[in-house]
C-alpha positions, 0 to 999 in steps of 0.5 A: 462059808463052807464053800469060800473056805474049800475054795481058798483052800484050793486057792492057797495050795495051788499057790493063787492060781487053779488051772482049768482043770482044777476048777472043774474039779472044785466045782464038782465038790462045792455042793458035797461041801456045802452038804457035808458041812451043813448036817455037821452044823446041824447036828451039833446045833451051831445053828442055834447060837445067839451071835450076841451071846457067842462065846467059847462055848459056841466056839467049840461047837463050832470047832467040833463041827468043823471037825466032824465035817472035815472027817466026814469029808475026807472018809466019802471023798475017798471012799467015792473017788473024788478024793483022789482029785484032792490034795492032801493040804486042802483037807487040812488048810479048809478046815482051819479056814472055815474056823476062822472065817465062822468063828471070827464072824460070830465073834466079830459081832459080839464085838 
């Protein structure tokens, strides 16, 4: 999901439409974001939630884990360099995404 939301991100930003150019780059940084995110989830234990039981507590895990990987992100982005092929709105808009797209499942089957 981390991935779908970096690249919706990307998507929503470049108003639906990503040159070629951009896809390279995008493409560069979907196995960063999957890692980022990844040891974001696992540290906080999202990973252990019971999609039956999920609740505000899980969503804030949630939302804590997005957070942290978002920082996380944005801080080895820019400090390798790659960040500078990143707009700005991105590292905001994935985030939000991923929020929505993790939490609406989990809470989507609760439902």
């Amino acid at each position: 999901m981390a991935m779908l939301a970096w690249a919706l991100a990307h998507w929503l930003r470049f108003d639906f439409r990503i040159a070629g150019a951009e896809w390279s780059v995008l493409s560069a940084q979907l196995p960063a974001i999957t890692g980022i995110y990844g040891v974001a989830f696992w540290l906080l234990g999202v990973h252990h939630g019971i999609w039956r039981y999920a609740g505000m507590l899980e969503l804030r895990r949630i939302v804590a884990a997005v957070v942290l990987g978002a920082a996380c992100a944005a801080l080895i982005f820019t400090m390798s360099r790659i960040g500078d092929s990143v707009p700005r709105a991105v590292y905001f808009i994935g985030p939000v995404l991923l929020t929505f797209l993790i939490g609406g499942s989990r809470l989507a089957w609760r439902a």
